[in-house]
C-alpha positions as CSV (number, residue, x, y, z in Angstrom):
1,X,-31.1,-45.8,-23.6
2,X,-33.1,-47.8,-21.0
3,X,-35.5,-45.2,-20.2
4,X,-36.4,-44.8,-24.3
5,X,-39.4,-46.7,-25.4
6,X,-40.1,-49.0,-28.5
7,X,-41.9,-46.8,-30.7
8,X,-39.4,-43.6,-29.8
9,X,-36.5,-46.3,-30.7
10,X,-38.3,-46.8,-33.8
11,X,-38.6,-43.4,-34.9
12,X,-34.9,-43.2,-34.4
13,X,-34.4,-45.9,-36.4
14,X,-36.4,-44.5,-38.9
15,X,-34.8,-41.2,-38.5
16,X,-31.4,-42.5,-38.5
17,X,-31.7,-44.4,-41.6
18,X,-33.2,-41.9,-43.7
19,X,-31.2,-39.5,-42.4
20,X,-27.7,-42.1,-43.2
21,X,-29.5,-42.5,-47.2
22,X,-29.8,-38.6,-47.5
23,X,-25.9,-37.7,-46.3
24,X,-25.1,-40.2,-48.7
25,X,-26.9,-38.5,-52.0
26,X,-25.6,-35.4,-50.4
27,X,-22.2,-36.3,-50.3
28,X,-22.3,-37.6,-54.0
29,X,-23.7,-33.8,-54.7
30,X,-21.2,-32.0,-52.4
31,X,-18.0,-33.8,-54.1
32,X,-19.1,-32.9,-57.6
33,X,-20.0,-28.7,-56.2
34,X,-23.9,-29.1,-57.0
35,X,-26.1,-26.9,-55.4
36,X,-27.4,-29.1,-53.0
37,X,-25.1,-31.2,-50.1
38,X,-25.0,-33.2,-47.1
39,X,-27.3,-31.3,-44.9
40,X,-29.7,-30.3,-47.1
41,X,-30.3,-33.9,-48.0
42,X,-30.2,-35.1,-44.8
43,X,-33.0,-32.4,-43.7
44,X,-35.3,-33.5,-46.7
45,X,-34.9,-37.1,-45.7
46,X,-35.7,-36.6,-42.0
47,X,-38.5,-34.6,-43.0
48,X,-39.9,-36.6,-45.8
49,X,-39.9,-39.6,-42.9
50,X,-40.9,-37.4,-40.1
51,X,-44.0,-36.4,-42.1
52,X,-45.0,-39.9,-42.9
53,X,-44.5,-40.8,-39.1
54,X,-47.2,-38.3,-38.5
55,X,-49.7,-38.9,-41.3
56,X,-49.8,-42.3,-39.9
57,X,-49.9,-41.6,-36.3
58,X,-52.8,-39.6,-38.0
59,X,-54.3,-42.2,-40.3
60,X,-55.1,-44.1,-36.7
61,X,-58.3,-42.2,-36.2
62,X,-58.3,-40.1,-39.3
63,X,-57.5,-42.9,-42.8
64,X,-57.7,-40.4,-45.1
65,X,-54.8,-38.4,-43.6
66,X,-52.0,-40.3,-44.8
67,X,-53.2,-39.4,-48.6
68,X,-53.7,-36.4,-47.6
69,X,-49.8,-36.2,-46.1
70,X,-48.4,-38.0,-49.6
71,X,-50.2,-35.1,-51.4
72,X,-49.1,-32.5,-49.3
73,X,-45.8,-33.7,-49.4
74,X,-45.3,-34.2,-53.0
75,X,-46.6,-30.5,-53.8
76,X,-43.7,-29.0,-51.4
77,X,-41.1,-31.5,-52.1
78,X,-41.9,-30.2,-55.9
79,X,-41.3,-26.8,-55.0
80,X,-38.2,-27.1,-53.4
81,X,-37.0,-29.4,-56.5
82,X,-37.9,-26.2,-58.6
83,X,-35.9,-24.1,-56.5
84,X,-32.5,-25.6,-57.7
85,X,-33.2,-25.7,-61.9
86,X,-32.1,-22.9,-63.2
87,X,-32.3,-22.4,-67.1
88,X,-29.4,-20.6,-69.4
89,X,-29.5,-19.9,-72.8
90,X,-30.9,-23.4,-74.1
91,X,-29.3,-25.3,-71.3
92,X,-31.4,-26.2,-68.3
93,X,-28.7,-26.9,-65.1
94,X,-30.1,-28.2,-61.8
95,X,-32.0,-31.4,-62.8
96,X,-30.4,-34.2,-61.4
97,X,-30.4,-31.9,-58.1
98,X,-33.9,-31.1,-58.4
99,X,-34.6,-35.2,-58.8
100,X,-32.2,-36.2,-56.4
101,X,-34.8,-34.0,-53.8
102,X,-37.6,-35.6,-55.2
103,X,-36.5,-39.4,-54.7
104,X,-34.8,-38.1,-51.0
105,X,-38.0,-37.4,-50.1
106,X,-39.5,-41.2,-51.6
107,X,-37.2,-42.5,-50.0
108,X,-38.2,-40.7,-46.2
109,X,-41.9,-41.3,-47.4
110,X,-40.9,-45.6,-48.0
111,X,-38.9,-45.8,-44.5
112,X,-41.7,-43.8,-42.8
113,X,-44.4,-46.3,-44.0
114,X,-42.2,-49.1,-43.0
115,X,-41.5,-49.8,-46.6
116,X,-38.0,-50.4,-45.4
117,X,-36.5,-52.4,-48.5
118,X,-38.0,-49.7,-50.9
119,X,-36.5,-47.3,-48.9
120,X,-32.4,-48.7,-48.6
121,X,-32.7,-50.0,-52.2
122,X,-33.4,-46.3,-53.6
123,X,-30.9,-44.4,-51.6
124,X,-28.3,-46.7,-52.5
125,X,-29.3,-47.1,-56.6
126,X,-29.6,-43.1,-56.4
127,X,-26.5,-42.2,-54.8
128,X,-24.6,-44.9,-57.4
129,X,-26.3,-43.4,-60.3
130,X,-25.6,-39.7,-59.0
131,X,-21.8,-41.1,-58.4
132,X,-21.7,-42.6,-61.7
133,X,-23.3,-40.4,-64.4
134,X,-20.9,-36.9,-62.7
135,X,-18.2,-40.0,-63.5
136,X,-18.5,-39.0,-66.8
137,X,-19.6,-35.2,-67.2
138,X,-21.7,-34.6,-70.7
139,X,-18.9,-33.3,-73.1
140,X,-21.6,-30.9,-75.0
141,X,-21.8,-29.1,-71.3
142,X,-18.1,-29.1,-70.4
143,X,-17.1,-27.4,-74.0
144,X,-19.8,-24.6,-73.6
145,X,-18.0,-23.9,-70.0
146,X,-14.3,-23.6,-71.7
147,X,-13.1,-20.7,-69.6
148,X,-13.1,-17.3,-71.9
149,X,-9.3,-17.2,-71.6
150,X,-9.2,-20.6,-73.8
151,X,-11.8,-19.0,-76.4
152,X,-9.5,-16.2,-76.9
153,X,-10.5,-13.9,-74.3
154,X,-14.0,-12.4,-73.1
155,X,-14.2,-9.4,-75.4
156,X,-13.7,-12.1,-78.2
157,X,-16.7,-13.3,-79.8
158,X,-16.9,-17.0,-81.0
């Protein structure tokens, strides 16, 4: 590692945190089978930080970049949240996935900006709350998901 310089050690810092913060959301998704894991979250926090890196390497000679990157970033981030609700009937599954891409990416966006605290303090409070609320799953959801067998078979109507 001699031959790396201080700002490339930096970004792998940077990298390497964000990157440690999102495998640990993913994993908390990936144990309780939602439809996001470990490498998707990973890949959302190295590019949430990644494109902060560059807005400010951009903000240098251009200031108005970096809002420019935030918005940017917040409209595709917001897409790919979308991606993972899916609605049923009256239920609406995929919400804590969709908001666990959104704060990923806050969190790539805070240890991009050197906002380091911000950044460490949201991955961990996300992946305890994600940890904690599939502790207890919503009873209303787990009856509507009794298999058909238990319900007296699928040709049975309740």
């Amino acid at each position: 590692m001699a031959g790396l310089t201080a700002e490339a050690l930096d970004i792998l810092l940077r990298l390497s945190a964000a990157a440690i913060l999102g495998a640990a959301i993913g994993f908390e998704r990936r144990v309780h089978h939602k439809a996001i894991g470990i490498a998707g979250m990973v890949l959302i926090a190295i590019g949430s930080t990644t494109y902060m890196l560059l807005g400010r390497h951009l903000a240098e000679t251009d200031p108005s970049s970096l809002s420019r990157t935030l918005q940017g970033f917040l409209s595709g981030i917001g897409f790919l949240g979308g991606a993972v609700i899916f609605k049923s009937g009256f239920d609406v599954k995929g919400i804590k996935a969709a908001a666990a891409i959104w704060i990923t990416g806050a969190l790539g966006l805070a240890i991009g900006t050197s906002y380091w605290g911000l950044g460490l303090v949201v991955g961990v409070v996300t992946a305890a709350v994600l940890f904690i609320a599939d502790t207890f799953p919503d009873e209303v959801r787990e009856k509507k998901q009794e298999p058909a067998e238990l319900k007296g078979g699928p040709d049975k109507k309740n």
